[in-house]
BABAPA-537935 format. One record per residue (C-alpha): x, y, z; residue in one letter. Coordinates in nm, 2 decimals, padded with zeros to 4 digits. Example, Ala and Ser with C-alpha at 12.3 -4.5 7.8 and 13.67 -1.06 7.14 Angstrom:
! residues 2
u,v,w,type
01.23,-00.45,00.78,A
01.37,-00.11,00.71,S
! end
This chain:
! residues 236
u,v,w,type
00.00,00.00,00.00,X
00.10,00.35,-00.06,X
00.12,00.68,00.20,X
-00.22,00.79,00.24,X
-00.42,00.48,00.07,X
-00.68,00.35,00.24,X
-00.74,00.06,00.39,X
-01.02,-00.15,00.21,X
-01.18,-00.41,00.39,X
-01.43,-00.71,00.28,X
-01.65,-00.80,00.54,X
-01.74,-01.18,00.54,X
-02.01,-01.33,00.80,X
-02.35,-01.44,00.77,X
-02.49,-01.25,01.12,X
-02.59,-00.92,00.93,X
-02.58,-00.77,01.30,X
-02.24,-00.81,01.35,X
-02.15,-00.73,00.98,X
-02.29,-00.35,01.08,X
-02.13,-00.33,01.42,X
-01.80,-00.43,01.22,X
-01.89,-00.16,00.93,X
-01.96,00.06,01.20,X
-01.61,00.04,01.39,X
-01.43,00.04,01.11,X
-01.58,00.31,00.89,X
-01.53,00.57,01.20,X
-01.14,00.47,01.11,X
-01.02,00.80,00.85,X
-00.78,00.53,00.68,X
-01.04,00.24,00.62,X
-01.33,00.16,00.43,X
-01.55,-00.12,00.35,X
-01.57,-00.20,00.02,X
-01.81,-00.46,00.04,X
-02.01,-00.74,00.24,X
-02.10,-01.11,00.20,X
-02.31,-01.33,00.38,X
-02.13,-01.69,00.27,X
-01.79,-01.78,00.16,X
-01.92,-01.79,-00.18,X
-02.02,-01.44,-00.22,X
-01.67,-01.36,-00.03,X
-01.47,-01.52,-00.31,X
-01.63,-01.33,-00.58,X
-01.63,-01.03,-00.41,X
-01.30,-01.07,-00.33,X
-01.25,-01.10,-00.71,X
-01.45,-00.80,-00.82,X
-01.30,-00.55,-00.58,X
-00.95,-00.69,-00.45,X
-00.99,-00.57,-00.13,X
-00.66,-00.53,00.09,X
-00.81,-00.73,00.41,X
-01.08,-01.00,00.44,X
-01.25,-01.06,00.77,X
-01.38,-01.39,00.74,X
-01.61,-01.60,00.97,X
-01.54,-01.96,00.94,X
-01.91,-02.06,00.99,X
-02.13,-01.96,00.68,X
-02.39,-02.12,00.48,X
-02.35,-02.26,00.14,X
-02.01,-02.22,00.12,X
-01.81,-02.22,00.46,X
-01.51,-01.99,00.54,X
-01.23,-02.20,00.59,X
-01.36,-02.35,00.20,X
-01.32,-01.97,00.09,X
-01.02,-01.88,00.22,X
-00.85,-02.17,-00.01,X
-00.99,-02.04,-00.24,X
-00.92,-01.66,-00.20,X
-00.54,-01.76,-00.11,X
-00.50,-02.03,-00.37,X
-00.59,-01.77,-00.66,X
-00.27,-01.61,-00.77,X
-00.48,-01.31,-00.91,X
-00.59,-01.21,-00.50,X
-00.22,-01.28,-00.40,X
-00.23,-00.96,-00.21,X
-00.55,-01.03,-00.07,X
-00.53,-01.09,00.27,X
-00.76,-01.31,00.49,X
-00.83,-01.25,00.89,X
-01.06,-01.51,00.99,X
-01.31,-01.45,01.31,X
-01.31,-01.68,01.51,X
-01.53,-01.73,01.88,X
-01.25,-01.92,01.98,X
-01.38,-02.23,02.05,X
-01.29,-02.39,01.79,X
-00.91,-02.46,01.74,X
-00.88,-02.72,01.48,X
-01.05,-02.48,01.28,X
-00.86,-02.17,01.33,X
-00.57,-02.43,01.26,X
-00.69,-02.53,00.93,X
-00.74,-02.17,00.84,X
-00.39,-02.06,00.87,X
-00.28,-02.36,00.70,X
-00.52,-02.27,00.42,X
-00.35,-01.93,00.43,X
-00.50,-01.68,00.63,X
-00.30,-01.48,00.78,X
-00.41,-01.46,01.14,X
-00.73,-01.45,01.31,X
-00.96,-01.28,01.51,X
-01.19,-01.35,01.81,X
-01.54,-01.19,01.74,X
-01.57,-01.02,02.03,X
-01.27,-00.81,01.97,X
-01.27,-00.44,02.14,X
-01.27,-00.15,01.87,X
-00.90,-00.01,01.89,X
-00.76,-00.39,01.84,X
-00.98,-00.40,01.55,X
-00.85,-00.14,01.35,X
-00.51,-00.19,01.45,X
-00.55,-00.58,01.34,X
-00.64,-00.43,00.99,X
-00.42,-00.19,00.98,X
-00.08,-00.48,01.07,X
-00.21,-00.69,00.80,X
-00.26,-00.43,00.53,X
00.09,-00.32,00.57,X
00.19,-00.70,00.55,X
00.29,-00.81,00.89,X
00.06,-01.11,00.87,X
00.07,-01.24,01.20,X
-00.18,-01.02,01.40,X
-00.09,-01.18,01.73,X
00.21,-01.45,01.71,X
00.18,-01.53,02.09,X
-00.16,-01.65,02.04,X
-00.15,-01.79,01.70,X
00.12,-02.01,01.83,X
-00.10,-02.12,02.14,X
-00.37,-02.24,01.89,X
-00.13,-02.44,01.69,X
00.04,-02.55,02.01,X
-00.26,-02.66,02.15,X
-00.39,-02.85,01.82,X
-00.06,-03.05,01.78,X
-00.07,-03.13,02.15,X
-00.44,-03.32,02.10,X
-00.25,-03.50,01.82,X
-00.01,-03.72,01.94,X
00.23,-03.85,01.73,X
00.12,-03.61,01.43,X
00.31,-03.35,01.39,X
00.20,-03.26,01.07,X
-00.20,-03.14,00.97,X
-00.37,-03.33,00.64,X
-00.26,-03.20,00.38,X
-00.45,-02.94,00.19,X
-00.74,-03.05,-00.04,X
-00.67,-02.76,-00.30,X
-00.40,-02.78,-00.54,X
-00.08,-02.59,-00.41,X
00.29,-02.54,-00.43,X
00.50,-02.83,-00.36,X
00.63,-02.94,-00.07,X
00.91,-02.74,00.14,X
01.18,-02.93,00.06,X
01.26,-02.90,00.44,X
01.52,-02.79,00.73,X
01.79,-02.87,00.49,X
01.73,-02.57,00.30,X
01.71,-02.30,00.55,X
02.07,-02.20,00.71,X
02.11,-02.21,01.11,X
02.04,-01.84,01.09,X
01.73,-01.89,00.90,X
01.62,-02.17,01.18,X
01.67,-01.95,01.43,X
01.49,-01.67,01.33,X
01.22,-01.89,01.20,X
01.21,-02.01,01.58,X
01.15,-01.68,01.76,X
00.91,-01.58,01.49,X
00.69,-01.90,01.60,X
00.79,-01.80,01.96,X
00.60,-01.50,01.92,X
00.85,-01.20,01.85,X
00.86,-00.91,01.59,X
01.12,-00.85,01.40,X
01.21,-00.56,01.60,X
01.28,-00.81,01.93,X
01.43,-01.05,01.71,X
01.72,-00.80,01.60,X
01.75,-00.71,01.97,X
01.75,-01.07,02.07,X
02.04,-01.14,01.82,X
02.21,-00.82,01.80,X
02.13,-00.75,01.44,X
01.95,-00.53,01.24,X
01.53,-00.51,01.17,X
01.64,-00.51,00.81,X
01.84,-00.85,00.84,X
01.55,-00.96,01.02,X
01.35,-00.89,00.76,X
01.59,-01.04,00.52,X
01.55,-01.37,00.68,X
01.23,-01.40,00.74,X
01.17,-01.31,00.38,X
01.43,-01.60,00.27,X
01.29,-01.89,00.52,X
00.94,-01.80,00.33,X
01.07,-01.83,00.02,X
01.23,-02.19,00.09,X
00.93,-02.32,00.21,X
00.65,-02.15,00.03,X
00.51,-02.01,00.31,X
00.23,-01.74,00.20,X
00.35,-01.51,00.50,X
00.47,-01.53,00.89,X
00.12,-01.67,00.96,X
00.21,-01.99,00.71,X
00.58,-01.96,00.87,X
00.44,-02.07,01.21,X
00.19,-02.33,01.14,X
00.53,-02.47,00.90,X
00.78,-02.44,01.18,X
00.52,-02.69,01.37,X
00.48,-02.91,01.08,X
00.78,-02.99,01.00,X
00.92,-02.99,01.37,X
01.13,-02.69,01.38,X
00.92,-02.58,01.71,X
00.90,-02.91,02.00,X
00.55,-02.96,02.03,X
00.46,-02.86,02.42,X
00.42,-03.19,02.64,X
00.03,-03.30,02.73,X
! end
């Protein structure tokens, strides 16, 4: 995005009460606007296609087509690749929230969210840090890999995709390292501090541990680092 854009925002959720309390919040916001609503995943994808909005907020409980179903297909469409998917969430339901990042949302939302986290949610992801809270994100993976024993690694996606990540092997130690504390919940700001480096080398690897294994963003970067055992599943 450039200086002075606005934000624009899809709205995806079937309660048309909370679709207007959302509207509400975040067209009071002088750098947002919603650009259009949906009440099933279905109307979200083509909306999604007919206005390219910056940020979907997606519920993962619709009719007719469900949310976790659109956000494959919102994030497996190389013509939304800047289209970015928030999914809301009531929180009760981790396996989903799981499969959602997985499918390439990049973070998620609880819907009962208070206004200035809201906007500031939208506002991270627009300008690309996909991760809206790592600390919790990783809890939710943390706690869906626990309730798997002996499975590290999710089913793997239904929709076509990129190939595997041809795994640990490519990343240097530096790489693994920094792919470590981002699953551990830090920004690139505390990582540099934490290693004595620069944001901008930060940035650099995080940027080249993504590209090695395909990950859509820092939200795909966690739910990998699990998968593929880079972060110790917790005991439990």
């Amino acid at each position: 995005m450039t200086a002075g854009q606005r934000i624009r925002v899809l709205l995806a959720d079937d309660q048309a009460l909370l679709r207007a309390g959302f509207r509400m919040l975040l067209a009071a916001a002088d750098d947002i606007e919603v650009v259009a609503e949906a009440a099933n995943g279905g109307a979200a994808v083509a909306l999604a296609r007919e206005h390219r909005p910056d940020v979907v907020l997606m519920d993962l409980r619709m009719p007719d087509v469900d949310g976790l179903t659109a956000t494959g297909l919102i994030t497996g469409d190389p013509a939304l690749a800047a289209v970015r998917v928030v999914v809301l969430t009531t929180f009760d339901d981790d396996e989903s929230v799981f499969a959602a990042l997985r499918a390439g949302a990049s973070g998620f939302l609880v819907k009962d969210v208070e206004p200035p986290d809201l906007l500031q949610a939208v506002r991270v992801v627009a300008r690309g840090d996909a991760l809206l809270s790592p600390s919790v994100t990783r809890a939710v993976i943390a706690q869906f890999t626990s309730r798997r024993p002996g499975r590290m690694a999710a089913p793997a996606p239904s929709r076509p995709g990129p190939p595997p990540p041809p795994g640990l092997a490519a990343l240097t130690e530096r790489e693994r390292e920094v792919v470590c504390l981002v699953a551990a919940g830090l920004s690139n700001d505390e990582i540099a501090t934490k290693l004595t480096v620069s944001p901008l080398t930060v940035k650099t690897h995080v940027s080249r541990a993504m590209t090695k294994l395909y990950a859509r963003d820092r939200a795909q970067l966690v739910v990998l680092a699990f998968e593929h055992g880079l972060v110790a599943r917790p005991a439990g």
